[in-house]
N, C-alpha and C positions, 0 to 999 in steps of 0.2 A: 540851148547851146551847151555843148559838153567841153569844156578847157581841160588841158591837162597840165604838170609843171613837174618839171624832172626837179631832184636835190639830189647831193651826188659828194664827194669830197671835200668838193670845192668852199662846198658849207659848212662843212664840219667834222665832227667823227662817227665813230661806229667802233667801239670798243666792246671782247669779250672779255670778264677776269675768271678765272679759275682758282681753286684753292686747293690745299692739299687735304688729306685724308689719314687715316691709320695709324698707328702706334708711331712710324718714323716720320709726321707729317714734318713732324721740326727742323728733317734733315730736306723736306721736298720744297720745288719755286714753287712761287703762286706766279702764275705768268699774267697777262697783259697781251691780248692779242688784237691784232686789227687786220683789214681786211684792205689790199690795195687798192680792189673794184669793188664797188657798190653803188649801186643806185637806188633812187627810192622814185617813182610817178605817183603822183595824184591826182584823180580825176574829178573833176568840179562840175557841178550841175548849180546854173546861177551861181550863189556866192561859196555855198555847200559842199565840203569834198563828199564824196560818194564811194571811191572805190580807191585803194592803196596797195601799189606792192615795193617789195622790196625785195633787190635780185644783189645776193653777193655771188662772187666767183670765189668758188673752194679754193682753188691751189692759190689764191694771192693774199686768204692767211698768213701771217708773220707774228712771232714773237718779238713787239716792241719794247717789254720792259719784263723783269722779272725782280720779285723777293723773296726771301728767305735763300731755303738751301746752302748747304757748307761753304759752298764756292762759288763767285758768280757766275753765269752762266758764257761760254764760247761761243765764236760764230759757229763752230764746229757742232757745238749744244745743240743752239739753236734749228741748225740742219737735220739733225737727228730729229729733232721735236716736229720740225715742220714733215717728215719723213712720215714720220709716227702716225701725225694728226688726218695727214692726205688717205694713209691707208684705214684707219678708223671711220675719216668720212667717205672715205669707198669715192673719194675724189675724182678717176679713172671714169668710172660710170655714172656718177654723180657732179657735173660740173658747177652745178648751182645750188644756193639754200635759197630758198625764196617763202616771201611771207606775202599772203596774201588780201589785205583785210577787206571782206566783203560787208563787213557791217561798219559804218560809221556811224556816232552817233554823239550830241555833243555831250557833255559833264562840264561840273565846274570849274574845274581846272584847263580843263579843253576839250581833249575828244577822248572817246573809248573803242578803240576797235575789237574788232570779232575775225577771227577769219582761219584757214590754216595753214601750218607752214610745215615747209618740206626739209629734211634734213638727210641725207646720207638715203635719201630713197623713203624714207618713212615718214606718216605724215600726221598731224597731232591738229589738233583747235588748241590755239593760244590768243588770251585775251590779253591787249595791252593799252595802258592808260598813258596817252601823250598830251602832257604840260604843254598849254601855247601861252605864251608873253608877248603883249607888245610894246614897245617902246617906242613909239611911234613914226621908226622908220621901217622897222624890223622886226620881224617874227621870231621869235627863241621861240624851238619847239626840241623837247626833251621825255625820252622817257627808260626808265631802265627793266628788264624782265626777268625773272629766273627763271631755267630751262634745267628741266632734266635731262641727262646724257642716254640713262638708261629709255626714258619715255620713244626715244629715236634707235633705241635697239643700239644702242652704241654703249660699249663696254667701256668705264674710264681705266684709263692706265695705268697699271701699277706695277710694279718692282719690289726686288726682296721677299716672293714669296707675299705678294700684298701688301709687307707691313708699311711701303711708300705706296701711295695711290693718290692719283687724282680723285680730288670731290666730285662726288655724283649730280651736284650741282653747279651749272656757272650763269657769270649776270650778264645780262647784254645790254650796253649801256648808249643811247645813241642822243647826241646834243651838235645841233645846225642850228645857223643863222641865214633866214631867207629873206633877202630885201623887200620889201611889198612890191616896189617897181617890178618882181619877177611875177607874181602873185598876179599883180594885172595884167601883164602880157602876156600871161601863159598862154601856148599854142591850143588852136582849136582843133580838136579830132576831125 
């Protein structure tokens, strides 16, 4: 019998951070970005998830928080960024990032996935190690990734002639809480 169990907002986050780059990084944000829509399915064979994805919608990015830079950042900022980032993920043609992890398998900490994920059209194998806790009502399951911008064909941002630039690197950090009560009633396929 194959279950499956959605996770989704409601449990938690999904946060990207960025940082800055270049001679004038002192003057760039390091943003905080999150994603409105996202969901995550997992499909379970007996007790065993088996198969994971994870679907964001592009355009419901937002900058939630930002540090550094001279000044802090406007709603107005913000719009330009969110502007910026939709044409960089080619958002238009690209409505979804999605992760797909086809290999599960357990570790000590929890699980290890395998699989590939899609970004702006382009598609890479990323492996990533998600921490499960339980406390024995609830599952904490967490894990964080670094992603290269360029590995997706995606050029990071930058101004002044480069000397401000976004890092070529940012972390993807995702931390839910899922009731076990959800876990056992997960829907059958």
């Amino acid at each position: 019998m194959i279950r499956s169990l959605a996770i989704g907002p409601e449990h938690g986050d999904l946060t990207v951070l960025t940082d800055a780059a270049g001679r004038g990084r002192r003057l760039a944000h390091r943003l905080t970005l999150e994603p409105e829509v996202w969901s995550v399915r997992v499909h379970f064979e007996q007790e065993e998830p088996t198969l994971g994805e994870l679907c964001i919608s592009t355009q419901s990015l937002r900058v939630v928080a930002s540090g550094g830079g001279v000044t802090p950042l406007t709603s107005i900022d913000k719009g330009a960024i969110h502007h910026t980032m939709m044409s960089q993920l080619q958002a238009k043609d690209h409505a979804e990032i999605v992760y797909t992890a086809r290999t599960i398998e357990r570790s000590d900490a929890g699980y290890t996935l395998q699989g590939p994920l899609r970004i702006a059209g382009s598609t890479q194998p990323v492996s990533v190690e998600v921490t499960v806790e339980d406390d024995g009502e609830d599952y904490h399951l967490s894990t964080t990734c670094t992603l290269k911008q360029t590995d997706f064909g995606i050029r990071p941002y930058s101004a002044m002639l480069g000397s401000i630039r976004m890092a070529d690197e940012v972390v993807v950090a995702w931390q839910v809480v899922v009731p076990k009560i959800e876990v056992a009633v997960a829907e059958t396929d």
